[in-house]
N, C-alpha and C positions, 0 to 999 in steps of 0.2 A: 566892538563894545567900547564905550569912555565912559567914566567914570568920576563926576569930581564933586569932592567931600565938602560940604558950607554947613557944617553943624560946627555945634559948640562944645563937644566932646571929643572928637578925634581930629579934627580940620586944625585946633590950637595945636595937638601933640605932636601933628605932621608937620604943621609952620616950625614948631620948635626945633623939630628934629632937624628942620631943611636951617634952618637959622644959626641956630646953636652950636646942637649937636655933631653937625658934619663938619663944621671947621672946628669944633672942641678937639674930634677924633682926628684931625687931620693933623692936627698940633702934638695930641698924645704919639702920634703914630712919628711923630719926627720929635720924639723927647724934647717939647717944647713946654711941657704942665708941672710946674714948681712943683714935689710934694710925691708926685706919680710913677710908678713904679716905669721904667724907660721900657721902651718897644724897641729901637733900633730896626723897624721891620722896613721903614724905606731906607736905609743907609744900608740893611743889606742888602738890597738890588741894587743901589750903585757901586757898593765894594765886588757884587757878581758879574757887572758892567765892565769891573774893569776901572770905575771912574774917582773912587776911591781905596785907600790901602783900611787895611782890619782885618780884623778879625768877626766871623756871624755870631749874631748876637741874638737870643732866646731861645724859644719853641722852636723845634724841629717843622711844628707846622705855623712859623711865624707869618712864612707867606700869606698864609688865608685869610690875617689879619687884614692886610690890604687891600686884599680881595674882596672882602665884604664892604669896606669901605667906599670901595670903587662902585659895587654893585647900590648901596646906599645910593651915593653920589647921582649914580644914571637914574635908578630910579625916579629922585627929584627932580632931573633935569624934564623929565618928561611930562610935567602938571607945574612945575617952577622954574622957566628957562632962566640961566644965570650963566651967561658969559662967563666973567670972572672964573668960576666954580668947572667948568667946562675945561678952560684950559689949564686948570692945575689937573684937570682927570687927563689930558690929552698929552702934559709930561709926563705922569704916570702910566701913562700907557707907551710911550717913546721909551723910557727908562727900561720898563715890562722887553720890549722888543730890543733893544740893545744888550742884555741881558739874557737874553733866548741864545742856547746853545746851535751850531748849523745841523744838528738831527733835530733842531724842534724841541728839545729837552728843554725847562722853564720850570728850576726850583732853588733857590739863592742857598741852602741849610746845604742841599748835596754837591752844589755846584761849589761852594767857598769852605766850608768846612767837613764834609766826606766824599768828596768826587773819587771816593773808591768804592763808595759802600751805595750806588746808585743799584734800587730795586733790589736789595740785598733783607730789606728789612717790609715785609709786607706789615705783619702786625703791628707795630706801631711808627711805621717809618712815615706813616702819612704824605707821598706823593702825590699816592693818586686823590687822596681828598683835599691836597692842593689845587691839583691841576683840578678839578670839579669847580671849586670855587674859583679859579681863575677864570674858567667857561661861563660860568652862570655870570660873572660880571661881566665880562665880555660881549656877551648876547644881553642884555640888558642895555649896557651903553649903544650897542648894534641900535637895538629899540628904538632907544632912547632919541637919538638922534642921526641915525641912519651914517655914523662912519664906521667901515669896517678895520680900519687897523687892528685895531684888538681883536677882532675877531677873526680874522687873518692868523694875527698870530697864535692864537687858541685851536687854528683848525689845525697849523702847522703841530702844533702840541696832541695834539688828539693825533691824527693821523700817524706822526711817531708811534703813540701806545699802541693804536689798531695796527702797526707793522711786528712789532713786537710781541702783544700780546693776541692769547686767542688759541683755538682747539686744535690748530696745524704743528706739526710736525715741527720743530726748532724755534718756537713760539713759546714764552711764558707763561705757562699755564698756573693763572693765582687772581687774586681778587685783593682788594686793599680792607686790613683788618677796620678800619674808620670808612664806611660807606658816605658815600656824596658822589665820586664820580657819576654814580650808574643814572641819578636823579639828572647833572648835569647834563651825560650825552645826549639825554632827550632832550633836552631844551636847545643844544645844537641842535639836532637833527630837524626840529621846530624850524630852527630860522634858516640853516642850510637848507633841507631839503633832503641832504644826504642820509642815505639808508643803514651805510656802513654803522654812522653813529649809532643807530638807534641800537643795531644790531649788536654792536660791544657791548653796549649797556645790557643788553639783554644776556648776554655770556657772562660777565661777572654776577648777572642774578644766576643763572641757572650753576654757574661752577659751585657756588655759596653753600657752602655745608655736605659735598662731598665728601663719602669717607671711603680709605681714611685722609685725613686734612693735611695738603703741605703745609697747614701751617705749623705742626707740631714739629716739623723742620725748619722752619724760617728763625734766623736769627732774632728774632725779638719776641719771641714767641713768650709769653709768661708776663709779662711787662719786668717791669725793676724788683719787684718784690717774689717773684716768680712761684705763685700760694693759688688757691683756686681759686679765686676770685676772677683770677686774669686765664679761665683755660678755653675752652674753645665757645660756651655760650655765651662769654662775655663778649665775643666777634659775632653773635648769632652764627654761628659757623658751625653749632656741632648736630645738627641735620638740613636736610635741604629746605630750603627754604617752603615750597607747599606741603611740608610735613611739620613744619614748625606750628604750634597750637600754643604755646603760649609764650609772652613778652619776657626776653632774657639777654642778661648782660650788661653793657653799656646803655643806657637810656638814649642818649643823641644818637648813637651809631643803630639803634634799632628803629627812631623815627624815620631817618635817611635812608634807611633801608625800607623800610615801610612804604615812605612816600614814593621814590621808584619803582617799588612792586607795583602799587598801583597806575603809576604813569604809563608802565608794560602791562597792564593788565587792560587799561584802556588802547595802548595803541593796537597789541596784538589780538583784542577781543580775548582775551584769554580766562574763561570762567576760572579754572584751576589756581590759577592767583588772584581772584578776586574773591572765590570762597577761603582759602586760607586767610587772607586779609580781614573778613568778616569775623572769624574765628578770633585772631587776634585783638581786631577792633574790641571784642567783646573783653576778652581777660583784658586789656588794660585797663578798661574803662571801669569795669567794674569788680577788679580786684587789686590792681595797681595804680589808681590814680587819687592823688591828693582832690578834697573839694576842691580848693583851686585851680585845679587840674595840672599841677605841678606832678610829675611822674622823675620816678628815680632816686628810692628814697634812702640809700648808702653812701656814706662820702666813700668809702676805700671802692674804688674803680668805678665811681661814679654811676652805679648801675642799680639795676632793680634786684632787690631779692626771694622774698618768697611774698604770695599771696595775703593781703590784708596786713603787709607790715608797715607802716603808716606813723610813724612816730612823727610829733610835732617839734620837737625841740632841735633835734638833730635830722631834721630832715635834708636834707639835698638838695629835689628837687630845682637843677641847673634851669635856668635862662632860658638857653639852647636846646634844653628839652621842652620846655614847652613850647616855644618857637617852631621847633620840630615837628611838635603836635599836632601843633596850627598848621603844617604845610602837610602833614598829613590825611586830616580833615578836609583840607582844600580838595584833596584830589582824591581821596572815596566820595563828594561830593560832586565829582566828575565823572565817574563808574557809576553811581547809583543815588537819587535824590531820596534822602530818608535823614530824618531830623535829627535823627541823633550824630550825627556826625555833626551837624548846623551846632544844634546843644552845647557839644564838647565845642565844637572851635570856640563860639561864643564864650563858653567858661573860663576856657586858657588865656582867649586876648582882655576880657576885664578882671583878670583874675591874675595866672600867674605869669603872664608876660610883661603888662604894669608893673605890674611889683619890681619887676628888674632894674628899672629905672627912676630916676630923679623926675621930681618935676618941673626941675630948671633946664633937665636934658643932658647933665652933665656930668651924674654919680650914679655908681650900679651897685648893682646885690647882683653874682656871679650864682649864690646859693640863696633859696626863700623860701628858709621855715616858715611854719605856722605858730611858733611860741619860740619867745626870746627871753632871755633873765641875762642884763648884758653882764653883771655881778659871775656869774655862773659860765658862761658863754665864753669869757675870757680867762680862764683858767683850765676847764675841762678840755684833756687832750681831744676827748670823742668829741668835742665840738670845735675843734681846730677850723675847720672848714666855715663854721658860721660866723659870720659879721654881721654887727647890730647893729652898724652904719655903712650907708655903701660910700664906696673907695672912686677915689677918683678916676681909676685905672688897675687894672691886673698885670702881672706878668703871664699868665696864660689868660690873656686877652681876647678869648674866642666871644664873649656874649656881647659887649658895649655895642660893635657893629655888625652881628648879626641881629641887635632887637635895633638900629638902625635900619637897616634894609628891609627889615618888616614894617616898621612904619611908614616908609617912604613908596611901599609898595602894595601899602593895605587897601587903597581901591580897588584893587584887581582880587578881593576876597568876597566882596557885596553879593555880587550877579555871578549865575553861570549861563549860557544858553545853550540849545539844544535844538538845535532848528526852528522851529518855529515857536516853544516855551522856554520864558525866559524865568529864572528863580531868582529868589533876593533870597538869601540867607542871613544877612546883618542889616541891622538897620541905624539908621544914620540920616542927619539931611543931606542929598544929593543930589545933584542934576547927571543923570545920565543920556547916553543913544543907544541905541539895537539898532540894527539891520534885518527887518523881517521879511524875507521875499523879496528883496531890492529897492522897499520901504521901510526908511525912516521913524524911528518910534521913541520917542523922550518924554521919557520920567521924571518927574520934579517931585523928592519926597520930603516932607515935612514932620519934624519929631524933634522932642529932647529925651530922645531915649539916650541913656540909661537910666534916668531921674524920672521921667513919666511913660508911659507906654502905649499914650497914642499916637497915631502915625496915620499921615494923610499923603497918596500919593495920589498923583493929577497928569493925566496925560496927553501930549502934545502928537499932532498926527495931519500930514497933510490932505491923507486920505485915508477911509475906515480898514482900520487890519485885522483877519485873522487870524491870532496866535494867543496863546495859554501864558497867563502870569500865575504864578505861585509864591506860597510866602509862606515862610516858616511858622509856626507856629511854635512858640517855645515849651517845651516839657513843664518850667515851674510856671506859666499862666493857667490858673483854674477858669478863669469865665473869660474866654476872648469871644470878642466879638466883632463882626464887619459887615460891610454897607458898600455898595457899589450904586451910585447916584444916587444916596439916601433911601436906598431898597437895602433891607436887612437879607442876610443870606446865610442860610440854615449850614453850620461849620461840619456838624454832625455829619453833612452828604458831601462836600467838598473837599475833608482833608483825610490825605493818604498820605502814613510815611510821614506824618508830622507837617505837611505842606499842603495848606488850600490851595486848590488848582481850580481859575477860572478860566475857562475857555468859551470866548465869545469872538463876533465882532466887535473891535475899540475904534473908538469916536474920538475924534477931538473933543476935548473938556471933559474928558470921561476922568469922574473923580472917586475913590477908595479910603475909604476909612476902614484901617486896623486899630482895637484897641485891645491893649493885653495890659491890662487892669494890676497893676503895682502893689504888693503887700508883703510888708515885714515878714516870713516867713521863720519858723524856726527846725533846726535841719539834725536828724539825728544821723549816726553812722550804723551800720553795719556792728553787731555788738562783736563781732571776729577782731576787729578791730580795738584790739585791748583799750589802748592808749584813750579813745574817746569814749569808753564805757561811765555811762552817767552824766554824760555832755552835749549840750547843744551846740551850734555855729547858726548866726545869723546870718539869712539872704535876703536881699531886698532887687526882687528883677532879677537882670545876671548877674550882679555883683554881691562877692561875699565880704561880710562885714569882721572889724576885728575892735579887741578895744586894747587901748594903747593909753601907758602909765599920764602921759600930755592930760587926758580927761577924768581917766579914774583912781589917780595915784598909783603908789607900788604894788606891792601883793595881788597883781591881777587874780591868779589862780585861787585866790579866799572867797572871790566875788561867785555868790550862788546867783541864778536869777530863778524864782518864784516860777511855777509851772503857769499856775496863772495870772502874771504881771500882764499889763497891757504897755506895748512897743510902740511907739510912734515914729512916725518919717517926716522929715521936714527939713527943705531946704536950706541950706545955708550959704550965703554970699561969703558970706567973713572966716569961714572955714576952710583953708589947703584950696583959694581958689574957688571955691563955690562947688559943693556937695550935698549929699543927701546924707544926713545926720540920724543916726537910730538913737531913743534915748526912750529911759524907762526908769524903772527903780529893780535895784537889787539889794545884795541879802550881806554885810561881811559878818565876819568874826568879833566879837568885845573884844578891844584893843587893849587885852589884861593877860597878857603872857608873858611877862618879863622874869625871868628867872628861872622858867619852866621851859622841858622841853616837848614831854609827855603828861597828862593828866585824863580823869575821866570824864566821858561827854559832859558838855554844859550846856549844849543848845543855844547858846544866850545868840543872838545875831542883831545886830542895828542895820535899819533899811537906809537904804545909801541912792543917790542918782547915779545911775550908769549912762556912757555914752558910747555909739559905736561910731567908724568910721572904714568907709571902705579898704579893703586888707592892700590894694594895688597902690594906696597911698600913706599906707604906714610907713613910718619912716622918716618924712619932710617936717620934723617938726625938732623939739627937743629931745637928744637918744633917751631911751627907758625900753620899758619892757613892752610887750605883746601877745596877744594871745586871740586868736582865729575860735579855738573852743572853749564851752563857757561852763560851769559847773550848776547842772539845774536840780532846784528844790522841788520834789513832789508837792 
């Protein structure tokens, strides 16, 4: 399968990121960005080299930072070949290997500043979700461009841990509190062949919430503040994992977890983890996830807390969590075709994994509320974690290149195939290939989705093939409609699981028209959900809409909108780059309270122009406030 993006919606975000972005990070990442909080995270691989004196410098799991960077970087190379870019990956990876201990060990934090306390610290000592991330780049640039060094050196890495760890007799029997290895080994085992990996990976899931738990003996057990927040569900750790039923703890370290369950759940056909996975699917989605699909909605330990707790101001809601999400989606997408998985991923990549990012490619939001008062925001301890403008850099730098390596690697999200049916889950203009039978099959799709939501795909064939296309059909389209060589086709008999499934012979010039019919929608919550009691949030397609002080001045939260106002959509060239603009009339307050802080109703309200703009690009403008929900008048 290949994959390559020519639309006008994510084909600029992935140019940017290959443009911008990867040499911005490459520069943050060697304290080269005026302003920016310093990485030190290549200078400590050459101080772990040997090739420089110091002292390690940050995160315990600085490494990773790298890691993702690299994996970024391959990914690009493989739709954007760049010499240049190639071989600064190819000293980082020389550096990677000089820097490898002779057992294969490869982590700069335990090798330069605790080379006593190696494996000493499962819960937050983050090895092994170093070493995960150093695989997954590794087998990426493998991909990428078919050198194995790195990946050499990652097998030598692996193979250390499979001697080490594992169910035998003098073997460390434990799991790393920050899951990522286990999703990694599969991805070795992918491009090796080797069994072993797949097989560790498979022991660290099954060890995962045995009780009772080493880790309530591991040195780092409790984190820094040692309260419950940090006790064993914050590790998903405190039952096993096919007994686990609902989403608890650390938000990233439960999508990781997640997403390897299912990776083991397809390689080993194993139903048992794929109905716990269902299970779960479900309580996230529909008691733990923000509409934007931002999940994780606590700053202290970064994790979920109890069902339908959903606060906009202080939300959470990590980067890296919804990143997560989306790699989770990908792969119940690969166990089983059913559209709500399509649904959610679609939600989180125009929703809350945008949001993470600038639109120059160059400034993050680590954390993305759905309501900002930067007045407020910058004082209140409980909102310590929210920033009302994203930073140029972190010192716990985990998101900037992990939402790099997602975009440099979002072709591979479009299609899945399955032998002989091929699914599109996203839609995008593309030129793709299949291999169906040992024939050839290329798709040329046409769309400005996410702004309109017709889509015409046309297909290229040297000879007639038999095989099944499917196509998502999204949960918020009410009247879709399609056409297969201008023959209408009754959707009612074709779609299961959210996905029309055509299965014929295809023809060269055989042409498809999807339409999924675009409209302003207004979106209430779940009334459990305190916080948005009495409030709407606007959708338009997949994308949720926010208004931001730039269009409607301060006092967002004064603004009512009318139950029956009428909302419009309309293009804008001259807006953040060319968007889809919601604008209407709304309701404020008589601007007559000066003096007062309390009084009795007055009703009085003056009708005002309101404007929305999508929530993934608030931010690029002048700082002010923001607000995702909206306060609706009966």
């Amino acid at each position: 399968m290949n994959v390559r993006l020519i639309d006008q919606f994510w084909q600029p975000k992935v140019r940017r990121t290959v443009q911008e972005t990867i040499p911005y990070q490459w520069k943050a990442l060697n304290d080269e960005i005026e302003g920016a909080e310093p990485s030190h995270a290549v200078e400590n691989f050459r101080i772990s080299a040997g090739e420089q004196t110091g002292t390690f410098y940050g995160m315990v799991f600085q490494d990773s930072d790298v890691a993702k960077w690299v994996e970024a970087a391959a990914h690009s190379l493989r739709h954007d070949p760049n010499p240049r870019l190639e071989a600064v990956v190819d000293a980082v990876v020389d550096l990677m290997g000089r820097a490898q201990k002779p057992d294969g060990y490869l982590n700069t934090y335990y090798s330069v500043a605790a080379p006593d306390r190696r494996w000493k610290d499962f819960s937050f000592g983050h090895e092994l979700y170093c070493a995960g991330h150093l695989i997954e780049a590794a087998v990426a640039y493998y991909e990428s461009t078919g050198k194995r060094k790195f990946l050499d050196v990652m097998c030598r890495y692996a193979d250390y841990i499979d001697r080490i760890m594992g169910p035998q007799s003098g073997q460390i029997q434990a799991y790393c509190g920050h899951e990522e290895i286990e999703l990694a080994l599969v991805k070795l085992h992918r491009a090796t062949k080797e069994q072993r990996y797949l097989d560790l990976s498979r022991h660290f899931i099954e060890e995962r919430g045995k009780q009772p738990s080493f880790l309530k003996e591991d040195a780092g057990f409790g984190g820094p503040s040692k309260d419950r927040w940090f006790d064993l569900d914050y590790h998903q750790a405190h039952a096993p994992v096919r007994e686990q039923e609902t989403a608890e703890g650390h938000s990233v370290r439960a999508m990781y977890l997640y997403a390897a369950m299912a990776d083991l759940a397809l390689a080993y056909a194993d139903e048992t983890l794929t109905e716990a996975l269902r299970k779960l699917w479900d309580h996230v989605t529909t008691k733990r996830m923000y509409i934007t699909g931002g999940i994780g909605s606590q700053g202290h330990a970064e994790r979920f807390t109890v069902d339908y707790d959903l606060p906009n101001d202080t939300a959470y809601t990590e980067t890296c969590a919804s990143i997560g999400l989306v790699m989770w989606a990908s792969r119940m997408l690969r166990l089983e075709q059913d559209g709500r998985y399509g649904d959610v991923m679609e939600r989180v990549l125009y929703n809350g994994v945008l949001s993470g990012i600038s639109l120059d490619g160059t400034r993050y939001f680590y954390v993305n509320p759905l309501e900002v008062h930067p007045a407020v925001a910058h004082y209140r301890y409980d909102m310590q974690h929210v920033k009302t403008e994203r930073v140029p850099w972190f010192g716990c730098a985990c998101c900037p290149p992990n939402i790099a390596r997602l975009l440099t690697s979002l072709d591979t999200y479009f299609f899945t195939q399955n032998g002989t049916e091929i699914a599109m889950h996203l839609y995008a203009s593309n030129e793709s290939a299949f291999h169906v039978q040992g024939r050839e099959l290329n798709l040329r799709t046409e769309t400005r989705y996410p702004w309109n939501g017709e889509i015409r795909i046309r297909l290229r064939t040297a000879d007639p093939i038999d095989c099944a296309l499917s196509f998502r059909i999204p949960s918020w389209c009410r009247n879709p409609s399609m056409t297969v060589n201008g023959e209408a086709l009754p959707l009612e008999a074709i779609v299961r699981n959210g996905y029309a499934r055509i299965s014929r012979k295809w023809s060269d010039g055989d042409d498809i028209k999807l339409d999924l019919p675009m409209v302003v929608e207004r979106i209430e919550s779940n009334p459990k959900v305190h916080e948005n009691a009495g409030k709407i949030a606007l959708q338009y397609g997949p994308l949720v809409y926010c208004l931001e002080e730039e269009d409607n001045g301060p006092e967002l939260t004064d603004i009512r909108l009318p139950a029956d106002s009428e909302l419009s959509a309309a293009y804008r060239e001259d807006v953040l780059g060319g968007i889809v603009v919601l604008s209407g009339e709304g309701l404020r307050s008589e601007p007559d309270w000066e003096g007062e802080l309390y009084r009795p109703v007055m009703r009085k309200r003056t009708s005002v122009p309101i404007s929305a703009v999508p929530y993934a690009y608030w931010g690029n403008r002048t700082p002010g406030e923001m607000a995702v929900w909206i306060r609706e008048k009966e």
